[in-house]
VEXLO-105432 format. One record per residue (C-alpha): residue number from 1; residue in one letter; x, y, z. Coordinates in nm, 4 decimals. Each point is the difference from the previous one (the first is absolute). Layout:
! residues N
[NUM, 'a', [X, Y, Z]]
...
***
This chain:
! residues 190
[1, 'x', [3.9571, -6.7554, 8.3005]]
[2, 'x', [-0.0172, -0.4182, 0.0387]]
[3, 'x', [-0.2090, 0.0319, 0.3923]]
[4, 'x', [-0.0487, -0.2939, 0.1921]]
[5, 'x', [-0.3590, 0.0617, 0.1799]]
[6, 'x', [-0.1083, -0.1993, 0.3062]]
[7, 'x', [-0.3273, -0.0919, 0.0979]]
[8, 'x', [-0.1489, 0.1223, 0.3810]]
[9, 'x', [-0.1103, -0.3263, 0.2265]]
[10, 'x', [-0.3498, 0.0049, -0.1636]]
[11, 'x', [0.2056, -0.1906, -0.3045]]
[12, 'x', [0.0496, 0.0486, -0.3564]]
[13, 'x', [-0.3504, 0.1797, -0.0471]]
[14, 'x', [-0.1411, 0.1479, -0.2974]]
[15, 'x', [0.1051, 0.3552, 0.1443]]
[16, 'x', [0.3708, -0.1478, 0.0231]]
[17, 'x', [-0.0605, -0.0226, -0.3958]]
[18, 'x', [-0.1307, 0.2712, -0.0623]]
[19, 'x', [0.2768, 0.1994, 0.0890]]
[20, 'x', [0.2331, -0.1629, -0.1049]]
[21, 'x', [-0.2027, 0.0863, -0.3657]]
[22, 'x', [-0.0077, 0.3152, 0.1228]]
[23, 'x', [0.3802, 0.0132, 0.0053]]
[24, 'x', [0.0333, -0.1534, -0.3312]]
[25, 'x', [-0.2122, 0.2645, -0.1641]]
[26, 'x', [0.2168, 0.2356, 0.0794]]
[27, 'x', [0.2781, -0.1457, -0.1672]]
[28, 'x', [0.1485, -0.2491, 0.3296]]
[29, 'x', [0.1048, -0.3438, -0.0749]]
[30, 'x', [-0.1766, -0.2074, 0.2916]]
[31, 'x', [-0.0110, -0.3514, 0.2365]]
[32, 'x', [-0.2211, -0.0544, 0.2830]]
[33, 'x', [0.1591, -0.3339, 0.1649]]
[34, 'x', [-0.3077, -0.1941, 0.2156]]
[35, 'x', [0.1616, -0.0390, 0.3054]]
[36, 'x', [-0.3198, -0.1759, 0.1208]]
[37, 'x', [-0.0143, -0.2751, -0.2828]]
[38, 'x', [-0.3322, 0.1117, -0.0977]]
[39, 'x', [-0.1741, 0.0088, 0.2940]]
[40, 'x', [-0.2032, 0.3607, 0.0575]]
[41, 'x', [-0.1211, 0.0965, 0.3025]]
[42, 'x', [-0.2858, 0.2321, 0.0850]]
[43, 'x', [0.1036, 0.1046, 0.3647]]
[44, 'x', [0.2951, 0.1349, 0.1359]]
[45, 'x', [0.0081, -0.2536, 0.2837]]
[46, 'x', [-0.0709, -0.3424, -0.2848]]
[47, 'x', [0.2812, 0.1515, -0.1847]]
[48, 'x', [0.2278, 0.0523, 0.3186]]
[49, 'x', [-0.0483, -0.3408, 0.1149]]
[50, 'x', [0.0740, -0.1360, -0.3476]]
[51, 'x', [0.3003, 0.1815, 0.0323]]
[52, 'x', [0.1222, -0.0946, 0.3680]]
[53, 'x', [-0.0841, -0.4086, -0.0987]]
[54, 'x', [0.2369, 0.0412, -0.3232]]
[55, 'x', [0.2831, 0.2327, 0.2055]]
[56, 'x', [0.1214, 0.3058, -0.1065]]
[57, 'x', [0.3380, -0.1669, -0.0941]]
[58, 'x', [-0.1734, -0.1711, -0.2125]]
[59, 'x', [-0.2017, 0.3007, -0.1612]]
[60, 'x', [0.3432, 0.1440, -0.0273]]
[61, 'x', [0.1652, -0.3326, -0.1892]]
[62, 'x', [-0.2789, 0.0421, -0.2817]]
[63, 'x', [0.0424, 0.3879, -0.0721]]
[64, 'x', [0.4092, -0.1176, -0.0399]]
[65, 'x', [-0.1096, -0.2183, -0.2312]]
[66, 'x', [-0.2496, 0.1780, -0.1281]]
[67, 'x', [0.1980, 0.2893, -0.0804]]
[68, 'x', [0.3433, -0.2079, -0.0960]]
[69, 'x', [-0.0408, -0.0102, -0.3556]]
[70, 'x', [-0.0492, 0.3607, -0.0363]]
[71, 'x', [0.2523, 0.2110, 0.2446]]
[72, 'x', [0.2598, 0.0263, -0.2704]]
[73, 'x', [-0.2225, 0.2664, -0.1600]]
[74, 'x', [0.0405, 0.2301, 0.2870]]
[75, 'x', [-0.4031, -0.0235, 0.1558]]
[76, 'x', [-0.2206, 0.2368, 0.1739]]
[77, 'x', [-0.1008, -0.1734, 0.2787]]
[78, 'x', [-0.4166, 0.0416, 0.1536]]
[79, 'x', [-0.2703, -0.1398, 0.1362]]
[80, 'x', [-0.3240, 0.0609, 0.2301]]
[81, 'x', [0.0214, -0.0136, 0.3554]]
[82, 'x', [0.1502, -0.4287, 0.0978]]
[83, 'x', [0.1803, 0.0928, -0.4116]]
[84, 'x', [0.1210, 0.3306, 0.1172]]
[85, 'x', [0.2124, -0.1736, 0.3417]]
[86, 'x', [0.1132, -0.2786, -0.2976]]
[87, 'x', [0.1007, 0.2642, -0.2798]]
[88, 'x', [0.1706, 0.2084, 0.3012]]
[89, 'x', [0.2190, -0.3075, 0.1062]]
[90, 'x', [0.1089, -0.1184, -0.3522]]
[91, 'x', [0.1142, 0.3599, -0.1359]]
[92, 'x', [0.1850, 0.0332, 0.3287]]
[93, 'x', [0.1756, -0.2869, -0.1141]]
[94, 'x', [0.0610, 0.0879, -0.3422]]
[95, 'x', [0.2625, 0.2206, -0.1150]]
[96, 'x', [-0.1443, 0.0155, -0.3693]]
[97, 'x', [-0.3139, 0.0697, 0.1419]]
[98, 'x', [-0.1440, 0.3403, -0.2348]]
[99, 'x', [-0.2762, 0.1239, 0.3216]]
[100, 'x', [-0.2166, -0.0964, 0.2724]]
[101, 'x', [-0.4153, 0.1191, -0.0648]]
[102, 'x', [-0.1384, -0.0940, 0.3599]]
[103, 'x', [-0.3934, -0.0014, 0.0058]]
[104, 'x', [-0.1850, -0.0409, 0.3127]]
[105, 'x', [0.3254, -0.1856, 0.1757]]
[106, 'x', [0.3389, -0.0148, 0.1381]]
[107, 'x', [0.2201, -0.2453, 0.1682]]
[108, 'x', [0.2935, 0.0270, 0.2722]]
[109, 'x', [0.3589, 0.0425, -0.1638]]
[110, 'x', [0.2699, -0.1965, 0.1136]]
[111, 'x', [0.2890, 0.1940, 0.1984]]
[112, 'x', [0.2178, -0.0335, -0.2937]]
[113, 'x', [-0.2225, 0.0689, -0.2647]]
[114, 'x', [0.1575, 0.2727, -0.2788]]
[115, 'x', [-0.2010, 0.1367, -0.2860]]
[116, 'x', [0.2497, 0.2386, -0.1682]]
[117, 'x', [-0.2595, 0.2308, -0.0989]]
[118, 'x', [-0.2676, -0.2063, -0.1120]]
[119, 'x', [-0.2958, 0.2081, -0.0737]]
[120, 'x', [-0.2871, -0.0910, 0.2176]]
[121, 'x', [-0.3568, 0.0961, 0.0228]]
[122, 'x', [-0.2958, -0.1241, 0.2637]]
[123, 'x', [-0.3452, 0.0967, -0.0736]]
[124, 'x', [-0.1439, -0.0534, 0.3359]]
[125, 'x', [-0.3793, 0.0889, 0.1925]]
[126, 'x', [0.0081, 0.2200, 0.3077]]
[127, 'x', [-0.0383, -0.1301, 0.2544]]
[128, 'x', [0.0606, -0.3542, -0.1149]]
[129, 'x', [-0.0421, -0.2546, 0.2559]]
[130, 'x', [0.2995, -0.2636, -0.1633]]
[131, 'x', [0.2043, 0.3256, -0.0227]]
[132, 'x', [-0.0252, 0.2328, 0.3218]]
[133, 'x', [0.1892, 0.3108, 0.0048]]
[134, 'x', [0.2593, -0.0985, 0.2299]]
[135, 'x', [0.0584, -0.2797, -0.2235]]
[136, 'x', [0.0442, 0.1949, -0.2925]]
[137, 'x', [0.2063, 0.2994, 0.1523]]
[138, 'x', [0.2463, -0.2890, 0.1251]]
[139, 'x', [-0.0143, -0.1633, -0.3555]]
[140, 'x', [0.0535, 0.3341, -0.1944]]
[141, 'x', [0.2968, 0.0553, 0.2694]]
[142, 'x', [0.1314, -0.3726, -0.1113]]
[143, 'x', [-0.0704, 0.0003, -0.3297]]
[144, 'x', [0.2162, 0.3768, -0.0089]]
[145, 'x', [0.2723, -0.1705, 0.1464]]
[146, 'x', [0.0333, -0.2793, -0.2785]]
[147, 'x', [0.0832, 0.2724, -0.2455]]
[148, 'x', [-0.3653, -0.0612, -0.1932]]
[149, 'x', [-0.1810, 0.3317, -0.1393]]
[150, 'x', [-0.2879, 0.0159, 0.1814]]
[151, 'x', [-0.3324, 0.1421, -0.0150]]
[152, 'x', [-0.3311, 0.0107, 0.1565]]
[153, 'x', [-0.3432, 0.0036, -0.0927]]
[154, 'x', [-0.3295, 0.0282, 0.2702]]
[155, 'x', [-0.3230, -0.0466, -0.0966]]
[156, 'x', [-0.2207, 0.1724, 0.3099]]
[157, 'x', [-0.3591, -0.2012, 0.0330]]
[158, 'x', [0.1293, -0.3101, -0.2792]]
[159, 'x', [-0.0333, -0.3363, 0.1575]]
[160, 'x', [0.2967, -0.2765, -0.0036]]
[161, 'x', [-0.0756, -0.1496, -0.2956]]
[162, 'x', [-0.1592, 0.3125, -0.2030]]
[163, 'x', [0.1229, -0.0894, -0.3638]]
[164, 'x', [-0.1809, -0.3600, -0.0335]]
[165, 'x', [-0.3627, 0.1323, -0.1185]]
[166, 'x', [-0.1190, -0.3535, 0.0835]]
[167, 'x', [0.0694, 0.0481, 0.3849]]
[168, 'x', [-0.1846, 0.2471, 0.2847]]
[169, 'x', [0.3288, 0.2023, 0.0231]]
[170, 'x', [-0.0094, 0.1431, -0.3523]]
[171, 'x', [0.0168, 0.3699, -0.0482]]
[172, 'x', [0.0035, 0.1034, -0.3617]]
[173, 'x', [0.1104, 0.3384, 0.0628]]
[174, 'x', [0.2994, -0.1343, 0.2272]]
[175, 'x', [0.0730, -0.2562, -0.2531]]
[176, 'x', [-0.0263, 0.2340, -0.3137]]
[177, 'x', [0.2306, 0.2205, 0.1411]]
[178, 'x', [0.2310, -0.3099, 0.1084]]
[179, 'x', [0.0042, -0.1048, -0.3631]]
[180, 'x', [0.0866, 0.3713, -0.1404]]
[181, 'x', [0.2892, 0.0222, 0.2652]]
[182, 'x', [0.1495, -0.3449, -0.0469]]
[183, 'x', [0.0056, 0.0047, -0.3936]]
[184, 'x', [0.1980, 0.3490, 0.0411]]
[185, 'x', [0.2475, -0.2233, 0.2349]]
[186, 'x', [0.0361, -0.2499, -0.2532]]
[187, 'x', [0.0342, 0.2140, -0.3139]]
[188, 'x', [0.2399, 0.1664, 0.1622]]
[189, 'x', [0.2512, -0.3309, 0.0857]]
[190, 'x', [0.0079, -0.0036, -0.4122]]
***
């Protein structure tokens, strides 16, 4: 699969890279755009203000570009968390898009969105604090009504962030069992 990963609002960190390696090893050809134009961040809040002085229209004009060259190829579109809400909005607006692998994030979905059965997968911690339940339960409901292929993944006790081992939130259990999930996902959009 040719997957376009997107970084969380801590940046382009080393864990960003390493699974995008991680995806490569198992066959996966891979980009991971920096949305942040290399600027990392090492709190949520440094990260979300870096965000809200750029604009998220802005954020959003650098994935297009970002993933412009490559959406002939039909891509699997992910990312962590800030890259999930990103990778959501640009294979909503894709009809070649291949899937949707959602870690740690969503985004809202326009009235009109339609997704023809795109295969999509969020890996998600419960309870999330970016991703309540009534958020989700409405966003499974919308996401349903798109056409997309949806599933669901909880991790009980995992914090937000759980698959960056360079951050309080990981959970190498949660994250393992993340990885062994999502590579199932993926092998099977082949």
């Amino acid at each position: 699969m040719n997957i376009m990963l997107f970084h969380s609002v801590h940046g382009l960190t080393p864990a960003v890279r390493d699974a995008a390696d991680r995806l490569r090893a198992a066959g996966h050809e891979v980009w991971t755009p920096d949305l942040f134009e290399g600027r990392t961040f090492d709190t949520v809040e440094e990260g979300m203000e870096y965000q809200d002085s750029v604009g998220k229209e802005e954020i959003l004009k650098r994935a297009v570009l970002a993933v412009a060259p490559y959406s002939e190829r039909g891509l699997v579109y992910s990312g962590f968390s800030l890259g999930a809400s990103v990778a959501q909005t640009l294979a909503l607006g894709d009809d070649k898009a291949r899937g949707l692998l959602l870690l740690q994030g969503t985004s809202d979905i326009a009235p009109n969105a339609y997704a023809d059965e795109l295969p999509v997968q969020l890996h998600v911690a419960e309870p999330d604090p970016f991703e309540t339940d009534d958020w989700l339960s409405a966003w499974y409901l919308q996401m349903g009504r798109t056409g997309a292929d949806v599933e669901v993944y909880r991790y009980p006790g995992a914090g937000h962030l759980y698959m960056d081992r360079d951050l309080p939130d990981y959970d190498a259990e949660a994250a393992e069992a993340t990885w062994r999930v999502a590579l199932g996902f993926l092998d099977s959009l082949g």
